[in-house]
N, C-alpha and C positions, 0 to 999 in steps of 0.2 A: 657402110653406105649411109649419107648423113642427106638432109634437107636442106638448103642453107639458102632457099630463094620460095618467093610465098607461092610456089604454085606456077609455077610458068610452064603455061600449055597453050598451046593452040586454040585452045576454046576458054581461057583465062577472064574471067568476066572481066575485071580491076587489075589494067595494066600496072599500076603502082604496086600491084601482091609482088610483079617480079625485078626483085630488089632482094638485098640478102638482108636475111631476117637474126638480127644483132643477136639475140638470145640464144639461137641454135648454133652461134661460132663458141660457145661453154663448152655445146658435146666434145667439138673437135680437141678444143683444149681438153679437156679432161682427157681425153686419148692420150693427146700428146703424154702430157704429164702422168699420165699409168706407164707407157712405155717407156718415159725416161727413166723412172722410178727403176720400173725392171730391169733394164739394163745397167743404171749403177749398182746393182744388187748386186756383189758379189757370190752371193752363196745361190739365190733364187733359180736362175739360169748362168750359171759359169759357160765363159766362153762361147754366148749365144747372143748375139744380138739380135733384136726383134727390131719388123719394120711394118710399116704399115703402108695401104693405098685407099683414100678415099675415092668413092666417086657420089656425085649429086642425083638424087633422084626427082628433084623437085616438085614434090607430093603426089608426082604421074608414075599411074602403075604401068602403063609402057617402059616408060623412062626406067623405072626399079627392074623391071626383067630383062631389059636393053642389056643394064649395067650388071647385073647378077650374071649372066650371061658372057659378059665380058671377061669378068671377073674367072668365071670360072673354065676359060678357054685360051685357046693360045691368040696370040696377039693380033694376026694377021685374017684368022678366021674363026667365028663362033663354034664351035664344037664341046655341046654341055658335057661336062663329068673330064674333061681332059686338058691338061696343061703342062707338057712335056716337054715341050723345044727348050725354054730356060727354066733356071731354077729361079723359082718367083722367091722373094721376100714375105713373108710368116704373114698374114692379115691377122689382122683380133677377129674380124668377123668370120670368117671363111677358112676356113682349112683344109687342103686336102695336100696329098703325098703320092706323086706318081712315081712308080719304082718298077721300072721293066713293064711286065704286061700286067702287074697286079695293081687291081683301084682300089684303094682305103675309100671308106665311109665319108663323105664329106661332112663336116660338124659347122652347124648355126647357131650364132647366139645372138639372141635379138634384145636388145632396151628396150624398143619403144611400141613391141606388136600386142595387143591384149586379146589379141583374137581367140575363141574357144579352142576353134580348131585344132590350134598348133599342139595342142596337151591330148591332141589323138597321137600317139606310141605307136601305134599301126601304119598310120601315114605318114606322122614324122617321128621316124624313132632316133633321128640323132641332130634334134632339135631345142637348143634349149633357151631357155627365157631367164633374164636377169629381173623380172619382174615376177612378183606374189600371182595367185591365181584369185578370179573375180571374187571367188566365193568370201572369202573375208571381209573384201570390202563389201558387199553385199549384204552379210550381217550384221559390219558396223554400221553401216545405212541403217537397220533396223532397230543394231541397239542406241543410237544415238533418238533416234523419233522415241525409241520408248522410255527414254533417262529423258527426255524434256516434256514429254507427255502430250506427244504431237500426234494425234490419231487423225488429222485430216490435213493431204498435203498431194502437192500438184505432180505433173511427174512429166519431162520431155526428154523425149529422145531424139537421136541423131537420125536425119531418115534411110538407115539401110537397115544390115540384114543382121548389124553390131546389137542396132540401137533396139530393133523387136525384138531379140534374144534377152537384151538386159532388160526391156518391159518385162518380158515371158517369165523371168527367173523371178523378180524381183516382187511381183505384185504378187506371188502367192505366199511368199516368204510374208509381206506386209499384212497380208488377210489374217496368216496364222497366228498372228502379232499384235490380231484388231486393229490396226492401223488402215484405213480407206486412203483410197485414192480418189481425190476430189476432180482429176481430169486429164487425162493423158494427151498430149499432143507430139506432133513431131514436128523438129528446128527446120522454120524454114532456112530454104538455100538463096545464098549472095545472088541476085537476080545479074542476069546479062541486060542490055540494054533494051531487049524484047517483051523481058518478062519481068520489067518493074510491074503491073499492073497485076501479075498474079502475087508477087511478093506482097503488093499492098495488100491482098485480100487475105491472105496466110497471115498479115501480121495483125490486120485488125482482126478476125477470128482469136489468135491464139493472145491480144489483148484482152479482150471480150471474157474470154476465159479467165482470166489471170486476174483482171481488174473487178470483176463479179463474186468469187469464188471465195468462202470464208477462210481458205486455205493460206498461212503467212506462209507457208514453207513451200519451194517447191526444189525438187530432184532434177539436174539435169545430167545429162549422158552422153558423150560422144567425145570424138577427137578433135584436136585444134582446126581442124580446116572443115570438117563437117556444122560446126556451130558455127560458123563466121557469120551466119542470117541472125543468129538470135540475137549476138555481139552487135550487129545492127542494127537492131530491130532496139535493143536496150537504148544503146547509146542515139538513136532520133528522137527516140520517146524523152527522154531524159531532157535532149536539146531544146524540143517542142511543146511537152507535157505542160500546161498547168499544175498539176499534181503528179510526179511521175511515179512511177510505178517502186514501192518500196516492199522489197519480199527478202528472205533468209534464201540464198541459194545456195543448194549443198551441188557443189561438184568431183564426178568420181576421179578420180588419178589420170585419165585419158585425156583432161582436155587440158590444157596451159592457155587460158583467154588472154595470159597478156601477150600473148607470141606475138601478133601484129601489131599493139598498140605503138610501137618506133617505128611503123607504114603510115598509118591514117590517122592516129593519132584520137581515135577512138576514145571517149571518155570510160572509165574505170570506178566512177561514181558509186551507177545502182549496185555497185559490188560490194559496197560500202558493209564490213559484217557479216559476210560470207562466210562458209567454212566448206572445207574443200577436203579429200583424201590424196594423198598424194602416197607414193610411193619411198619407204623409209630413206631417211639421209642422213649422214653426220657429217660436222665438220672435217676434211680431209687432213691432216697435218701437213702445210707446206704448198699447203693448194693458194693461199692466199699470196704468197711469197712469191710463187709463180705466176700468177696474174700481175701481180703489181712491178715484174720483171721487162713485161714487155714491149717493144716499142717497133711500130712501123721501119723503123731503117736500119733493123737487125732482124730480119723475116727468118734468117735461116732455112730455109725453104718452105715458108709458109706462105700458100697464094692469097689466105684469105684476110692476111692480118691487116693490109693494106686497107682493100675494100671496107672491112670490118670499121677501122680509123676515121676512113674517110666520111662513112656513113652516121657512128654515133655522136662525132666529136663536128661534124660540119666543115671541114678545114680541108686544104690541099696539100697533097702528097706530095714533095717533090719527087721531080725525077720519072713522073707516071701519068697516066692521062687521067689520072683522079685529083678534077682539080674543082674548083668552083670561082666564079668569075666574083673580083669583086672581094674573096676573102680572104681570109688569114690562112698560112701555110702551116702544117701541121708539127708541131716541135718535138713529137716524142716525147716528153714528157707529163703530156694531158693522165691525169689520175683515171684510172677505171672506176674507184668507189666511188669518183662524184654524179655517177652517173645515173638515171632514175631506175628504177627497179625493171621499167618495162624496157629498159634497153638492156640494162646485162644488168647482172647479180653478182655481186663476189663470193658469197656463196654457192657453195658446190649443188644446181639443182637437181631432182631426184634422176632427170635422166640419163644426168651427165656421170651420178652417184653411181648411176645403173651400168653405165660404159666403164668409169673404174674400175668396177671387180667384176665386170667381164670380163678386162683386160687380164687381170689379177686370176682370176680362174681359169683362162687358156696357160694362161703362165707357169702356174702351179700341176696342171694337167702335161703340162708339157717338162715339167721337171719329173714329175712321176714315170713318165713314157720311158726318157731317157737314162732315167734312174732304173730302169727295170730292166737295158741293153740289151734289150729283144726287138726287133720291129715289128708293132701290134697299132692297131687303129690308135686314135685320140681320144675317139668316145668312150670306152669302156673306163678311162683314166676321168676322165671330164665326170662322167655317172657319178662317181667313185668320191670328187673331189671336194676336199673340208680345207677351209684353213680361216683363220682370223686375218681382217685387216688391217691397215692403219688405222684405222678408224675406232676398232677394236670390237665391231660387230663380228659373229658367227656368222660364216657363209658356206653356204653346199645347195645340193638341188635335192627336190622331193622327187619321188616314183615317176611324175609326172614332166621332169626336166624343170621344173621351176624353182626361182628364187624359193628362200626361209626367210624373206623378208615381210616384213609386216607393211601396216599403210600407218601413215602421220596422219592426225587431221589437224588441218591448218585454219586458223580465222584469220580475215582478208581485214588490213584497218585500212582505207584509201582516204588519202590527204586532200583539203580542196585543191591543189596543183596536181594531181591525180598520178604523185608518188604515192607510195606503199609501200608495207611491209606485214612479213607471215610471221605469224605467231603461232609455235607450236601448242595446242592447246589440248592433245589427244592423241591418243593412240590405240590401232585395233591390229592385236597377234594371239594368235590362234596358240601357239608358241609358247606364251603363259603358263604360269600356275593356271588352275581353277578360279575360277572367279575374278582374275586379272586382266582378262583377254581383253575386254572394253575400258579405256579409262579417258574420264574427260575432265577437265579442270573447270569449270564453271564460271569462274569467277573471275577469269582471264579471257572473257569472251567478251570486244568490242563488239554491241550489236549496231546493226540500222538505224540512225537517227530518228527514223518513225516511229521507235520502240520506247527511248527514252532509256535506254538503258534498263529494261527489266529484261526477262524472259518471256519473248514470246510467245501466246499463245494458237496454236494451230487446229482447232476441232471445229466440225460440224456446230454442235451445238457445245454451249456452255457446261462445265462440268457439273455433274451431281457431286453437291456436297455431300461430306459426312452427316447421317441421318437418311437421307435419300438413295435411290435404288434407280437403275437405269429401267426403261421398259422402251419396247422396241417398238418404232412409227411402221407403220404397216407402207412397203410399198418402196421403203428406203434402208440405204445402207446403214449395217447396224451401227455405224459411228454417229448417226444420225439416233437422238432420243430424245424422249420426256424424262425426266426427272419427278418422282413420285415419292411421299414422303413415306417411312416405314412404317408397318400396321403397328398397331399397339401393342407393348412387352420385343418388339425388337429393336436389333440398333444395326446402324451400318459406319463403321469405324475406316473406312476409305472413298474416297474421292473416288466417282463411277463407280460404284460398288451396282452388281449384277444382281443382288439381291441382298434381303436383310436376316440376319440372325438372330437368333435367342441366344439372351444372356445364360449364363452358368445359372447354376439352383441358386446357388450363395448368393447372387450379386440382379441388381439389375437397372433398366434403359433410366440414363441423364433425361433430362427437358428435354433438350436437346437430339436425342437417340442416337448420339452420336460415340458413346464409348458407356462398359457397363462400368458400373459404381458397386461395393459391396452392401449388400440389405443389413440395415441395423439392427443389433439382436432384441429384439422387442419383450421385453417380460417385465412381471410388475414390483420395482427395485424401490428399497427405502429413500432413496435419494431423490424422486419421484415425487411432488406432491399428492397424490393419490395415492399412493404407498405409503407415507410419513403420516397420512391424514390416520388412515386404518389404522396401521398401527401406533399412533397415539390413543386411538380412542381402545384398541384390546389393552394397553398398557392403564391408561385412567381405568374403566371397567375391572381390569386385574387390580389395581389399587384400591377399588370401588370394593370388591368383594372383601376384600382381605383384612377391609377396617371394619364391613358388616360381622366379618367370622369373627375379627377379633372383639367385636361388639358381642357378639353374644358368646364368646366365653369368657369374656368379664360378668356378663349378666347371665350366667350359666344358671344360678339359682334361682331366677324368679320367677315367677310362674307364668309370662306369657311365651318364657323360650321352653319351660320346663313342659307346661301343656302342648306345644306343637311339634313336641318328639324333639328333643337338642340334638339327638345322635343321629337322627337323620337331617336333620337343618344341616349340620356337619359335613355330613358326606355331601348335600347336595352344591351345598358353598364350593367343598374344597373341588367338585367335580367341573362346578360355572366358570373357578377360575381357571382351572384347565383349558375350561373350552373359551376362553378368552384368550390364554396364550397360547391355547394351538391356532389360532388364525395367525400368529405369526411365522409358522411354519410355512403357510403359501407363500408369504412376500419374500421378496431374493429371487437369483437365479436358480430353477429347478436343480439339482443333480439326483444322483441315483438313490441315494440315503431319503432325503426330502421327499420324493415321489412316496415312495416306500412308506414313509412313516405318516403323511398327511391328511391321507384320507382313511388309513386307519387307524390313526389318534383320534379324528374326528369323530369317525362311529362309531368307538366304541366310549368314550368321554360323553358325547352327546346320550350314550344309551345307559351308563350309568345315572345321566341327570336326571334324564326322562322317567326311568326307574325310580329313582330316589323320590319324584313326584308322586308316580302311579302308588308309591309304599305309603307315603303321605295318605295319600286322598283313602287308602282301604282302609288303612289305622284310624284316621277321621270317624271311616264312617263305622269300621269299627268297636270304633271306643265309643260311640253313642250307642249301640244295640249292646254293648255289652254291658252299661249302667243302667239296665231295667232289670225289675227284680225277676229273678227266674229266668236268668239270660241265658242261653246255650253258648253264646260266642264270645263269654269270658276266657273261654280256654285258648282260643287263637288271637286273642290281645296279647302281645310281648314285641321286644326286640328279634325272637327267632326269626318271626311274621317276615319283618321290614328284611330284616338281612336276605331269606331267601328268596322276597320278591325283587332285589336288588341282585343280586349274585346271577339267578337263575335266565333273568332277562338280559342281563350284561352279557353270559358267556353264549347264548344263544349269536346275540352281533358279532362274539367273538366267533365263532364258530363261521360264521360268515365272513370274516376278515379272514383266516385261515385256510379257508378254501381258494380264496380270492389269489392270496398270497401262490398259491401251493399250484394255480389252474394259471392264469396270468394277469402278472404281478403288473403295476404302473411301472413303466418309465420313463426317461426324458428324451424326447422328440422334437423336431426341429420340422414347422410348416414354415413351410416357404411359399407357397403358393397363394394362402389366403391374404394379405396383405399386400399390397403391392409397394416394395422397397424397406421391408419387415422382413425379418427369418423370427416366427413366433417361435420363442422357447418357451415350451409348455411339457406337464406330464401328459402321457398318452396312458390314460386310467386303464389298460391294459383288457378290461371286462367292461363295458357298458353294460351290462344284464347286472353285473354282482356288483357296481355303485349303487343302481337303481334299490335294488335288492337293499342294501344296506338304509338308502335314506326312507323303503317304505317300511320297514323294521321299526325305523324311528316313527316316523309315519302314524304305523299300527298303534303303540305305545305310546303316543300322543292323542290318539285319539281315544284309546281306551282309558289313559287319565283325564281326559277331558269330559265322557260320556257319566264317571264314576264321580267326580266333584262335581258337574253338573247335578249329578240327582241327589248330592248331599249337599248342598249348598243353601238349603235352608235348615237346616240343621241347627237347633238352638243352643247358643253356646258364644260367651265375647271372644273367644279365640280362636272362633271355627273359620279354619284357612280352607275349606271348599271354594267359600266364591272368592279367595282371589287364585285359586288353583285353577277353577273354570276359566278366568279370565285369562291368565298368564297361556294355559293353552290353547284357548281363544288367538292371544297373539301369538304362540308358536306355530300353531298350523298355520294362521295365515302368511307367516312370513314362507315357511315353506312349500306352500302352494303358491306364490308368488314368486318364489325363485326355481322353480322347473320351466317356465316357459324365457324369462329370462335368461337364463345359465343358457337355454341352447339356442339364441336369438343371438349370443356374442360369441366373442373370438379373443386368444388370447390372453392379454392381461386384465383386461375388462372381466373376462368370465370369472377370472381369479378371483376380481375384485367384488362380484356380484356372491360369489361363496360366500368370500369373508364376513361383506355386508349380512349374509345373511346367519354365517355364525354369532355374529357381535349382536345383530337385532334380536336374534328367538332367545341367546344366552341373557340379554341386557331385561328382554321380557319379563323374563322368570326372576332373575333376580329383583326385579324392583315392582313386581306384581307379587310377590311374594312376601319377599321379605324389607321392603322400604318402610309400608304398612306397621310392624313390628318394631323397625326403626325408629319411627314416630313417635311411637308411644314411650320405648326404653327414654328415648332421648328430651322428648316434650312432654310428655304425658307420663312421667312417674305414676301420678295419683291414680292409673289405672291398673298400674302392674302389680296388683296386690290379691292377695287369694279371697280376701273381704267383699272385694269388688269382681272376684270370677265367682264367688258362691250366691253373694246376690242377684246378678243379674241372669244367673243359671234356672232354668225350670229342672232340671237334672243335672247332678252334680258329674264331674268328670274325677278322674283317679286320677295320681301319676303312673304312667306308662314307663 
């Protein structure tokens, strides 16, 4: 049962609708051409000729139940389910087999119904659809707005019972998907001549909407004859408009808008960029060959090809009362391809696609039946039925009696002559691998000339960049936002991002906060000039000492190194340089060795210096109490003295580094936190009590040699190193009272740095409060380094020690 007139009823608003409508004479050919196909098929149906019988319903559902009706009874009088007097000829649509008093199942196959209904199994269980079910297309709706990142988009529907169902389905499907719906409305209807004045008001409203609305995209819904208002409503606007109305319409598989334009000739413009779902189609093989065979005055029993002639080509028929006054008579050989898209297509369209292997699957169901030499219904075989076609698509029906067919999506490019042509640009099957089911080609998409050729944007509000975080307007749908930029230490690395995130430990937020970056390894490296500075100066200092040692064991015998004890100048030199080149031990990247050895090279090198001092300053004082006559404290003048004040104090620090070692040890530690865009690599001294512990050890021992030269410091004698021993720990303690409040004031390489500083200053102290003094004289001052000039200017003679 085909449509082949726009509508002609009784109540027809637009007598010009009833006229046959060029487009829908493809279905009937496509018929033809499946039956013929079948019938030359030897193998498919042997010895079966298939036929068919149309009848028109002209978009009146009277008219469709008149003729169903007709159809399914005998000739002379209506009586549903029964058709016995003759043996009818096979329809594709309708089947049924009268055989004595038993009724087979009558079996339907519909192209062009998309009603939910019919996929009720209870009411119609031997029903079946050459077309997909909504639901696909309904998700590609969804996935196509969220592959262009359309989250605010318009929505109309057809006004019945189709079009609130496909609102109902589809807006909560868009919610789940974040996707708003900026306004729903419903198509007005082609006014009679009564009710222009409601039309007018229905089209300025659903303008109003459309032209306000930040919405570029909008949805519409319905069949070719339920939209014919909108199709109006465009094309005035269009005519009339100063600015007309330029939006991306997405339409579902249901509507064909061009079906009337060879009636009214309706412009095709605002369609300019469209993209449509259509129902799948391939090229037929021999489908072209067959159209281009045709000619008015070889009908073969065709009633409509006349008509058909008469109507897209202009021309008169001969021989028929389709004639036009005035014109050219029609030769039969007028081309079909020259024709504009809105009159016919030489391509096979989806519905026509749909009537093929309708054709094709009664056909193959019906080889099955006969092949099975039982007489059994149709339906259970039809259920059942698989086979490829020419085309070379997979075809069968789901549980539901429906197509395995997927949906095309089509972009609309329309010509200013308002030809056209579909550009396959997409496709949505469920059918798919994983992750295939949606695919759209992008870059193949003419849009809207309003667009300018970019991709449209469709949102409420403008997107939150990367950096930024959506936050919700009170009162409004969430598509509807402020854009807020992320707190400090986060980042948001997407467009509309819902909220922002913390970077990893390692890494953290660009300028920007729009992606993390990794934290530089922060630590204090030679390469560095604060690094290169230090340790120049422990390296000079370590060269400094080493020419002082080697100075005084060149000048080993005279008597200003001879009287200030040689063998402890000795140890305390080779101890200085030590603690000169243990500051190079911090600089570099920490590892586990360096942790380990640094702060206890420190303590205990610094605790032999300090020692080697405190032995000094008692031997000082001494050796002046034991050069009075009747001295008691000649006996504890010697080198034993010094070595066990040396030894005894050292292994006490050592003692403390062992415990340290033994309870928990330093190791290397990675803060991330304090710095922002820094991973400090530093040691993590393992004991804060048992550092501390160590540096008031030295501490102690700095103060007890400073308290003990202090009160020997005037002590008579040209060689007497008291006061520059008070001095030297004068400046030892002050440096390290000075770096405890520093050291915990910084972070990282800095703190490293403030250690160092403050090994190289207390070490640099002593040596040059000490022994620079000594220097002097070896170096400038010979004429004093002579025992002539220690015995004169002595009130008390000194011994050698």
């Amino acid at each position: 049962m085909f449509s082949m007139a726009g509508g002609c009823t009784a109540d027809t608003p637009f007598k010009s609708h009833c006229r046959l409508l060029p487009k829908n004479y493809q279905h009937v050919l496509a018929l033809v051409f499946a039956i013929n196909k079948i019938n030359q098929d030897p193998e498919l149906l042997p010895n079966i000729t298939l036929g068919f019988r149309i009848y028109e319903s002209f978009f009146s559902a009277r008219k469709t139940y008149e003729s169903s009706f007709t159809l399914l009874s005998t000739r002379n009088g209506m009586i549903p389910n029964y058709n016995c007097d003759t043996q009818d000829k096979e329809t594709w649509k309708l089947k049924i087999f009268c055989l004595g008093a038993e009724l087979f199942v009558i079996v339907l196959i519909s192209y062009g119904s998309f009603h939910t209904m019919l996929s009720d199994k209870f009411q119609f269980p031997s029903v079946y659809r050459m077309l997909p079910n909504e639901v696909p297309q309904s998700l590609g709706l969804v996935r196509l707005m969220q592959h262009f990142r359309w989250t605010w988009v318009g929505l109309i529907a057809s006004d019945d019972d189709s079009g609130e169902k496909f609102v109902q389905t589809l807006k909560p499907m868009l919610t789940r998907n974040s996707i708003c719906v900026a306004f729903t409305k419903q198509a007005p209807h082609v006014p009679s001549p009564s009710m222009v004045l409601v039309f007018r008001e229905q089209t300025s409203k659903l303008h109003s909407s459309i032209s306000q609305t930040k919405a570029e995209v909008i949805v519409v819904y319905g069949d070719t004859d339920s939209l014919l208002g909108l199709k109006l409503f465009l094309h005035v606007n269009y005519q009339t408009a100063l600015t007309p109305i330029g939006k991306v319409w997405i339409m579902t598989a249901q509507w064909d808008f061009t079906s009337y334009i060879a009636l009214n000739r309706w412009t095709l413009k605002p369609f300019h960029g469209s993209l449509s779902f259509a129902v799948h189609t391939k090229e037929v093989p021999g489908f072209r060959d067959f159209l281009q065979s045709l000619n008015p005055y070889q009908s073969q029993g065709d009633i409509f090809i006349q008509r058909f002639w008469h109507t897209v080509f202009n021309c008169s028929v001969l021989y028929s009362s389709l004639t036009i006054k005035d014109g050219r008579n029609c030769s039969g050989k007028e081309e079909l391809a020259s024709l504009p898209g809105s009159d016919f297509e030489m391509k096979m369209s989806s519905q026509s696609y749909s009537i093929y292997n309708g054709v094709y699957a009664v056909a193959h169901a019906l080889h099955a039946l006969y092949s099975s030499k039982s007489k059994k219904e149709l339906h259970p075989f039809l259920k059942n039925v698989r086979f490829n076609n020419s085309a070379g698509d997979k075809l069968y029906f789901d549980e539901n009696g429906e197509s395995s067919a997927g949906y095309d999506i089509l972009n609309w490019i329309v010509f200013p002559n308002d030809s056209f042509v579909r550009v396959e640009v997409g496709h949505m099957d469920l059918r798919a691998p994983v992750g295939q089911e949606f695919t759209i080609n992008e870059r193949a998409i003419v849009w809207n000339s309003r667009f300018n050729q970019t991709v449209p944007r469709s949102m409420c509000t403008e997107s939150c960049h990367p950096g930024y975080f959506r936050t919700v307007r009170e009162g409004e749908p969430l598509c509807c936002y402020n854009c807020a930029p992320c707190p400090e230490g986060t980042i948001s690395n997407q467009t509309d991002a819902d909220r922002c995130d913390q970077c990893p430990e390692d890494q953290y937020p660009n300028r920007d906060q729009d992606k993390c970056i990794p934290k530089i390894m922060h630590f204090l490296s030679y390469e560095e000039p604060l690094g290169f500075v230090l340790a120049s100066f422990a390296l000079l200092f370590s060269l400094l000492t080493v020419l002082v040692l080697g100075m005084f064991i060149k000048h080993r015998d005279t008597p200003i190194v001879r009287a200030n004890n040689r063998e402890l100048s000795y140890v305390l030199l080779l101890s200085l340089l030590l603690c000169f080149l243990c500051s190079l031990v911090f600089i570099g990247q920490p590892g586990r060795l360096t942790c380990l050895l640094r702060q206890m090279a420190f303590g205990v090198i610094f605790s032999v210096s300090v020692s080697s001092v405190l032995a000094k300053t008692i031997t000082v004082v001494l050796a002046f109490k034991a050069t009075k006559p009747g001295a008691s404290m000649r006996k504890w003048v010697g080198r034993k003295l010094a070595g066990t004040i040396i030894v005894s104090c050292s292994l006490i620090q050592v003692g403390i580094c062992a415990i340290w070692l033994g309870t928990a040890p330093p190791f290397p530690d990675l803060d991330m936190k304090s710095e922002a865009g820094h991973i400090l690599v530093q040691c993590n001294e393992g004991s804060n009590i048992a550092f501390y512990c160590i540096l008031g050890y030295m501490g102690f021992l700095a103060i007890v040699s400073f308290t003990v030269a202090f009160l020997a410091r005037k002590l008579p004698d040209t060689f007497n190193e008291a006061k520059f021993i008070t001095f030297s720990m004068l400046v030892f303690c002050s440096v390290w009272v000075s770096f405890i409040p520093t050291y915990l004031s910084t972070r990282g390489k800095y703190m490293v740095a403030v250690e160092i500083f403050s090994i190289l200053a207390s070490s640099a102290g002593l040596l040059c409060c000490i022994f620079i003094p000594k220097c002097y004289i070896i170096v400038l001052r010979p004429d004093l380094n002579t025992r002539e000039q220690l015995v004169r200017k002595s009130k008390s003679g000194t011994q050698e020690l």
